[in-house]
C-alpha positions in Angstrom: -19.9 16.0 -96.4 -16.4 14.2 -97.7 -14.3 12.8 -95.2 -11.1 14.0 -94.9 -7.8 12.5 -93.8 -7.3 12.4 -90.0 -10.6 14.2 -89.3 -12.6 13.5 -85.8 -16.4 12.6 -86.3 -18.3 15.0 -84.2 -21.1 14.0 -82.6 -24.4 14.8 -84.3 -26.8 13.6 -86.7 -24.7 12.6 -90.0 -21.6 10.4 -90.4 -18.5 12.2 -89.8 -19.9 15.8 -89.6 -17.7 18.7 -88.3 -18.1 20.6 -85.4 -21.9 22.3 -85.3 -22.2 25.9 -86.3 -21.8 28.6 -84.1 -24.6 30.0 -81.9 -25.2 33.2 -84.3 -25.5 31.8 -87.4 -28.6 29.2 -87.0 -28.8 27.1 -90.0 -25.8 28.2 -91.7 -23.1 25.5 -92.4 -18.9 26.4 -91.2 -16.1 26.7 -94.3 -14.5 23.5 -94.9 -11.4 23.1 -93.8 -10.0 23.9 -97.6 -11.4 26.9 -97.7 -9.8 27.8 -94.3 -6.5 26.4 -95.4 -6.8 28.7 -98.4 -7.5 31.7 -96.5 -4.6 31.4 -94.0 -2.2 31.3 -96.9 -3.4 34.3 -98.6 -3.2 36.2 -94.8 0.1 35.3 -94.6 0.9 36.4 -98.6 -0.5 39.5 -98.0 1.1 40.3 -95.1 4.7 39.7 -96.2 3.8 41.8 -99.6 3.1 44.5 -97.3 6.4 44.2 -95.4 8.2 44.4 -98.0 6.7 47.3 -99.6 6.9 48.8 -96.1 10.8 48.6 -95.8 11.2 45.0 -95.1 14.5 43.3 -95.8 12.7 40.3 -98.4 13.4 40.2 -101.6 12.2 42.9 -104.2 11.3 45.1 -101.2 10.8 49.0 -101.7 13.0 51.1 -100.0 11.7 54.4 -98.1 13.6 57.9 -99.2 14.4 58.2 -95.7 16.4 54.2 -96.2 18.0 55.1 -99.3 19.4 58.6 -97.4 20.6 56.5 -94.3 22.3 54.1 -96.9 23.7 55.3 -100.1 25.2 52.7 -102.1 28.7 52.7 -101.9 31.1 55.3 -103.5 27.6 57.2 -103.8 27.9 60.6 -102.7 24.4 61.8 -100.8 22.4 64.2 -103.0 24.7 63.7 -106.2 23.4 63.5 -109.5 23.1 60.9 -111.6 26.3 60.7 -114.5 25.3 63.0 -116.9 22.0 64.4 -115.4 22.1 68.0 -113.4 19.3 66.4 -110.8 16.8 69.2 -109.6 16.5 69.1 -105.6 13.4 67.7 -105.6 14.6 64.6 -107.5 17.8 64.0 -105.3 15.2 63.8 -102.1 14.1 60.9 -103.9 15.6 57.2 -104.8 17.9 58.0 -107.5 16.8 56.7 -111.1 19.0 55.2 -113.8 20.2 57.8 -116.3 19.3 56.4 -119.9 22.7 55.9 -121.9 23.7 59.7 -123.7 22.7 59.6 -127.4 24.4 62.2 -129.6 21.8 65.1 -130.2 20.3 65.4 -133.5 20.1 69.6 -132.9 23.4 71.0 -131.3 21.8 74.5 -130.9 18.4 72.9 -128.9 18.3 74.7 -125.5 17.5 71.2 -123.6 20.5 68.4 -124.8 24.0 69.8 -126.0 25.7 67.8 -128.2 26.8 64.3 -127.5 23.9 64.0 -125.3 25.4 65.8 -122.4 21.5 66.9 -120.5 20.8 70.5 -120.4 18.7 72.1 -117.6 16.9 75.2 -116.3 18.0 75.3 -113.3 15.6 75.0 -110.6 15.5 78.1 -107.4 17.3 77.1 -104.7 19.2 74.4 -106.9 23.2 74.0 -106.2 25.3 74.9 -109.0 27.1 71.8 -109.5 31.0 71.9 -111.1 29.8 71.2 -114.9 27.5 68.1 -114.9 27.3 65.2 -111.9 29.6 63.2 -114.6 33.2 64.8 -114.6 33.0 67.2 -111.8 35.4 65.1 -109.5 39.0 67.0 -108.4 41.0 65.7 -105.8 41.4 68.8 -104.0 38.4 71.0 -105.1 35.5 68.1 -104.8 33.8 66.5 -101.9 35.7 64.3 -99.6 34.7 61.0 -97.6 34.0 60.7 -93.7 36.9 58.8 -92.7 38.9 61.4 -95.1 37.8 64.5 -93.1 37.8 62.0 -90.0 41.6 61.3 -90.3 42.7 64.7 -91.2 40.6 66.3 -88.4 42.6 63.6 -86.0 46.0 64.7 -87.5 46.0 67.9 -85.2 48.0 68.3 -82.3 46.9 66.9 -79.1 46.5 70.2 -77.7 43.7 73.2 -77.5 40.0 72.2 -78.7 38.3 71.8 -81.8 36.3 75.0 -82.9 33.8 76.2 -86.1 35.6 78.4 -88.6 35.7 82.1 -88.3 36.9 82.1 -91.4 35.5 80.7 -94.7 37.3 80.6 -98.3 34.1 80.0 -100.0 34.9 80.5 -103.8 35.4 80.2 -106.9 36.9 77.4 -108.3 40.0 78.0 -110.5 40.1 80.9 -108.9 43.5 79.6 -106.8 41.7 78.9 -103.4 44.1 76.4 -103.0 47.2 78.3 -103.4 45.4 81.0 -101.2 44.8 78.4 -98.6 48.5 76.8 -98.7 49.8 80.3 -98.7 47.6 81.0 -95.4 48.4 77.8 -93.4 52.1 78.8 -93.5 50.9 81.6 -90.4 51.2 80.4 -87.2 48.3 81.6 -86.4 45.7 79.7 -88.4 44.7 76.2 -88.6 42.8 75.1 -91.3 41.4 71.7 -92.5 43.3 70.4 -95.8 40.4 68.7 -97.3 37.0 70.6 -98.5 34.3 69.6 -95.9 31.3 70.9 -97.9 29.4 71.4 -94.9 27.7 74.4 -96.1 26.3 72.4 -99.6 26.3 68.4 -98.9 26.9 67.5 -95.4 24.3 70.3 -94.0 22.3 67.6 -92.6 25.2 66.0 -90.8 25.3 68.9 -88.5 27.2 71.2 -86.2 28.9 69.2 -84.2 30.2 67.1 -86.9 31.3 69.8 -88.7 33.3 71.0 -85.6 34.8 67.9 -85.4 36.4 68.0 -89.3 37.8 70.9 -87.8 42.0 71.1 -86.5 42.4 71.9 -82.4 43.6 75.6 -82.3 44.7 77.4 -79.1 43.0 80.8 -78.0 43.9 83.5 -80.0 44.3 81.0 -83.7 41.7 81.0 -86.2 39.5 78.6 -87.7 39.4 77.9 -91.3 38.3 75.6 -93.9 37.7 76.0 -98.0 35.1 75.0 -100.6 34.8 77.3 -103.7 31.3 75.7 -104.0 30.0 77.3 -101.4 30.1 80.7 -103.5 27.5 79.2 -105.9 25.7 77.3 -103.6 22.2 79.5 -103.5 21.7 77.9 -99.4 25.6 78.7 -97.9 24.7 82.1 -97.3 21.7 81.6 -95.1 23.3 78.3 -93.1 26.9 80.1 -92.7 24.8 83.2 -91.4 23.2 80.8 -88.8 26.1 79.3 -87.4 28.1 82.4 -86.8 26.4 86.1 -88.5 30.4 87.7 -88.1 31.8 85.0 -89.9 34.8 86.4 -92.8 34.5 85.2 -95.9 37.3 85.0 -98.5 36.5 85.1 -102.7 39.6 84.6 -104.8 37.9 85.9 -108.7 39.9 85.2 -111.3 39.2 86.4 -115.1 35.7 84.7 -116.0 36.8 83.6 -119.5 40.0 82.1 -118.6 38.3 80.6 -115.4 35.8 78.7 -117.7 38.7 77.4 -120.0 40.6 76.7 -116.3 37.3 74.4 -115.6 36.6 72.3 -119.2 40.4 72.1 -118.8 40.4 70.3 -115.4 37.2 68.1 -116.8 39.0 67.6 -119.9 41.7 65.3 -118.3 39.4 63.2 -116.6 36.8 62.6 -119.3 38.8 63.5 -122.5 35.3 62.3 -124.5 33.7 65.6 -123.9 32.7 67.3 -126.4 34.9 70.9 -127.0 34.7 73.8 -125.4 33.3 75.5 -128.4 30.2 73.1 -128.4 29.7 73.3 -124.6 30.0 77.2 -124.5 27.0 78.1 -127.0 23.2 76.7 -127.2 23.4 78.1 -130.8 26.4 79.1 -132.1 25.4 80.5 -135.5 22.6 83.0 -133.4 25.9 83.2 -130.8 23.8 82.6 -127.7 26.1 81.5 -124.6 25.0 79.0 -122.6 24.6 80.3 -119.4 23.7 76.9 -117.9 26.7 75.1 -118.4 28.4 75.8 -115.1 31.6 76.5 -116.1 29.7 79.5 -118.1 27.9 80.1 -114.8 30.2 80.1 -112.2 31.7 83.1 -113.3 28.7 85.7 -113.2 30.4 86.8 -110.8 27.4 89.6 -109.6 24.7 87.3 -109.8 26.2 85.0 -107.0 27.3 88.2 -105.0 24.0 89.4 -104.7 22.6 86.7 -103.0 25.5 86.9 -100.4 24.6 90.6 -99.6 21.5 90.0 -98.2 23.1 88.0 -95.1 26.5 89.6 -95.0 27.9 93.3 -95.1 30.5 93.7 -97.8 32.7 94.8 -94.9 32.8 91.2 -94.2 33.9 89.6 -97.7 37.2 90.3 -99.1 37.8 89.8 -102.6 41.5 88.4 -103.6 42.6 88.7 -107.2 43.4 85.1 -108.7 45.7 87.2 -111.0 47.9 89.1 -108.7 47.8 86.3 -106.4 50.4 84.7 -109.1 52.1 87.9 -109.9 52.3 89.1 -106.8 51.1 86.8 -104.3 53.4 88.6 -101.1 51.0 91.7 -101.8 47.6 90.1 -101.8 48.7 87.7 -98.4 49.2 91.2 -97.0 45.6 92.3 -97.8 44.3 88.8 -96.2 46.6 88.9 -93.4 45.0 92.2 -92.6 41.6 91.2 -93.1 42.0 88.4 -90.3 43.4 90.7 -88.3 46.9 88.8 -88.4 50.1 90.0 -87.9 51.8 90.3 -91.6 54.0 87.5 -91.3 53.5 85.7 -94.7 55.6 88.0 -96.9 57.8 87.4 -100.2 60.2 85.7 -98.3 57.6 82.7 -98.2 57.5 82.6 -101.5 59.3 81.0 -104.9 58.3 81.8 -108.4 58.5 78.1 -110.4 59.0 78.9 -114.2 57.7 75.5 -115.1 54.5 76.1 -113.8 54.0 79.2 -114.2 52.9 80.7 -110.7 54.9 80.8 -106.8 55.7 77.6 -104.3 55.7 78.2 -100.7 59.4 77.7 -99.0 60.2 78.2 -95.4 62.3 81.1 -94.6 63.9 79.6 -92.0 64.3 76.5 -94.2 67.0 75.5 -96.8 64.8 72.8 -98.2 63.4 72.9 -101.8 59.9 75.0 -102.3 56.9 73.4 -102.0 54.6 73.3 -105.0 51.0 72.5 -105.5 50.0 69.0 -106.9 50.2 68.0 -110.8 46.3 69.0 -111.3 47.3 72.7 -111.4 49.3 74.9 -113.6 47.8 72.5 -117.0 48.2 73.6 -120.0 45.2 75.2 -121.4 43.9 74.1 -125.0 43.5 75.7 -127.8 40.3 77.5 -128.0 38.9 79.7 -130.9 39.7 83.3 -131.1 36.0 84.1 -131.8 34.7 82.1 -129.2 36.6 83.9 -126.3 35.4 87.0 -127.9 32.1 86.0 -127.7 32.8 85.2 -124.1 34.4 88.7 -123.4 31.7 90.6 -124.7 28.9 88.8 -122.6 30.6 88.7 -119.3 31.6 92.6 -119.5 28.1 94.1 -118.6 28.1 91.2 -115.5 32.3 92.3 -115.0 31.6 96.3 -114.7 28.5 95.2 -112.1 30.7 93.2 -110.3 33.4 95.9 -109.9 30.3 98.6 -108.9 28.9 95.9 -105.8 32.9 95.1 -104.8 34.0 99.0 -105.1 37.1 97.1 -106.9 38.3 97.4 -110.5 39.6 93.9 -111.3 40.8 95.0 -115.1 39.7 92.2 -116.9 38.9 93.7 -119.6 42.2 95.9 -119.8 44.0 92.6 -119.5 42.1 91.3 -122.7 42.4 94.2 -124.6 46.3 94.0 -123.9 46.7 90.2 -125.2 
C-alpha cells in the first residue's frame, strides 16, 4: 500500500502496512484512511442538514408551524391573511406564503377574482369573516390591537379592586356605532370597560383566560366588566368560546341598515387604500345577470339572520339585546335607557349626557356636571359617504329584504329599514 504523510509502520509482513484487520473479518483488508476521512465529512454534512431542517438556527433552515406561531415576523398579526388573499384556516395554521402581485381580471363577472385582481373565495366552515380582504381591513379603533397596547391600557386602571372577565360583551357589527355605544356606556359609574378591541374571542383565543382577564380594567364589587369587538358577531367560533368562559354572559348587537352599513365599510377602506376598485365593482360577481356578491364582507357582514342563527344555539335571545345604530344617532338618550336596563344599571346616562354636533352629523358625550366642551369621536367617523349608483343600492335593498323581515321574525323587533328606504 502508498505511504502516507506522518503514518506509523505497523508491525507485520509488508513495508509500512496499517494496523491488521479486525478479528471478524479474516482476510479482508481495513478502508484507507481516505476513505475514512471521506466518510466522517459526509456524517458530519448530513447531520447539520438534518438540523436545520429540524428547526436549527443555520442558515436556510426550515421553520416548524409551531416556530413560525411562537414568532411572527414583526408587525405580523398571528393568523392574518396574506395582503389581498382571504386565507382559509387551514392555510393560516401553516407558514404563510407570498401572495403573487394582483393582476387586473380579464372577466369582472368570474365568481373566483373580482376586478383588479382583488382574490375571491368560498368561504371555508368555521372560517372568520374577515373586515373585507386581509389588505385594507385596518381601523384604529375597530381592528386588532398589539400586546403592549392592551397591556398599557389594562395598567391605566385605578389601583384599586381586581381585574375580572366581562359580563358584558358588545360583539357587533361594525359600522354599526359600537363605538359611540361604548363611549356613551363608559360615562356610568358603574362600568369599566377596556378602550381598545382585545379580540379574544377571534385572534388571541390561544393566548388564554388569564391573559384576557388581565386586558381587563380593576372594577370594585357591584361594577361590570366590559369590552368590544364587532368581529366577534361574525366570527363563526365566539359563540361557543364566550359560552365557555361564562354561559350568562350579555351580549350587545348595535344593527344598523345593511345597505348603508356596507357603503359605511368600502367607505372606511376607501380612505386607506383609495386604489380599490368602486363599490359598484366590489358589490356584484356579475352585474349584467345582477348577482350580489355575498362573499365580499362588507356584503356579508350585514345578513344580519344568518350570523344570529349561529348565536341561538348557545345563548337565549333573552340574553342578546339588539340596539338600533339609527336611533342611537337620533335618539341616543332613549336607546342608553334600553342598555342601561338590560345591565341592570340604574338609568343614569340620559339626554343630559348628550350634545348633537351638526358637523358630524350624530351626538358627543358632555359631562353634566361639566362646563367643558363635548366630547366627540375621532376623525374616522361621521365620513362622508360617496356617491354610489341609484340602481345599485336598489339592487342591494331588494336582496337583503327577505334576510331583513327574518331578522325582525328571530329578534321579535321591526327595525324599518325598509320604511326608511321607501321614505328617501
Amino acid at each position: 500500500g502508498a505511504r502516507y504523510p506522518g503514518a506509523v509502520p505497523a508491525p507485520g509482513p509488508g513495508p509500512g502496512a496499517l494496523s491488521p484487520p479486525p478479528r471478524g473479518g479474516r482476510g479482508s483488508k481495513g478502508p484507507p484512511a481516505r476513505k475514512l476521512l471521506c466518510m466522517c465529512s459526509l456524517s458530519l454534512c448530513l447531520t447539520y442538514l438534518c438540523y436545520s431542517l429540524m428547526g436549527g438556527t443555520g442558515p436556510g433552515a426550515l421553520r416548524s408551524p409551531a416556530g413560525l406561531r411562537g414568532s411572527p415576523a414583526p408587525g405580523a398579526l398571528r393568523g392574518s391573511p396574506a395582503p389581498g388573499a382571504l386565507r382559509s384556516p387551514a392555510a393560516l395554521r401553516g407558514s404563510p406564503a407570498t401572495p403573487a402581485p394582483p393582476t387586473r381580471a380579464s372577466n369582472a363577472s368570474s365568481p373566483a377574482v373580482s376586478a383588479a385582481g382583488w382574490l375571491r373565495t368560498a368561504l371555508a366552515p368555521g372560517e372568520v369573516i374577515a373586515a373585507q380582504s386581509g389588505a385594507f381591513e385596518r381601523d384604529p379603533q375597530e381592528s386588532s390591537t398589539t400586546d403592549e397596547e392592551l397591556s398599557r391600557a389594562g395598567s391605566t386602571t385605578p389601583d384599586y379592586g381586581e381585574k375580572r372577565l366581562p359580563q358584558a360583551l358588545i360583539i357587533g357589527v361594525k359600522k354599526g356605532g359600537t363605538r359611540a355605544l361604548l363611549e356613551a356606556i363608559r360615562a356610568h359609574p358603574d362600568v369599566r370597560a377596556v378602550g381598545t378591541e382585545p379580540h379574544f374571542f377571534d385572534r388571541n383565543y390561544e393566548k388564554g383566560l388569564e391573559w384576557y382577564r388581565n386586558v381587563m380594567p380593576k372594577t370594585l364589587d357591584g361594577q361590570i366588566t366590559m369590552e368590544k369587538t364587532p368581529s366577534y358577531f361574525v366570527t363563526n367560533e365566539a359563540p361557543k368560546r364566550i359560552h365557555s368562559m361564562a354561559k350568562d354572559t350579555k351580549l350587545i348587537v348595535v344593527v344598523r341598515n345593511p345597505v348603508t352599513r356596507a357603503i359605511s365599510d368600502y367607505t372606511q377602506t376607501l380612505s386607506k387604500k383609495p386604489e380599490i376598485p368602486t363599490f359598484e365593482i366590489l358589490a356584484f360577481k356579475n352585474r349584467t345577470l345582477g348577482l350580489i356578491d355575498a362573499s365580499w364582507s362588507a356584503i356579508r357582514i350585514g345578513i344580519y339572520a344568518l350570523h344570529l342563527e349561529n348565536w341561538l344555539q348557545y345563548f337565549p335571545l333573552s340574553q342578546i339585546l339588539f340596539v338600533s345604530g339609527e336611533r342611537l344617532i337620533i335618539d341616543p338618550a332613549g336607546e342608553m335607557a334600553k342598555v342601561q336596563d338590560f345591565l341592570g344599571l340604574k338609568r343614569i346616562v340620559t339626554e343630559k349626557h348628550f350634545y348633537f354636533n351638526k358637523t358630524k352629523g350624530f351626538p358627543c358625550l358632555k359631562k353634566p356636571e361639566d362646563s367643558s366642551a363635548p366630547r366627540c369621536l375621532g376623525k374616522s367617523k361621521g365620513r362622508t359617504h360617496p356617491q354610489i349608483d341609484p340602481d345599485v343600492i336598489h339592487r342591494l335593498r331588494k336582496f337583503y329584504k327577505p334576510f331583513n323581515v327574518m331578522f325582525y321574525q328571530m329578534t321579535g323587533q321591526d327595525f324599518q329599514w325598509e320604511q326608511e328606504e321607501s321614505e328617501k
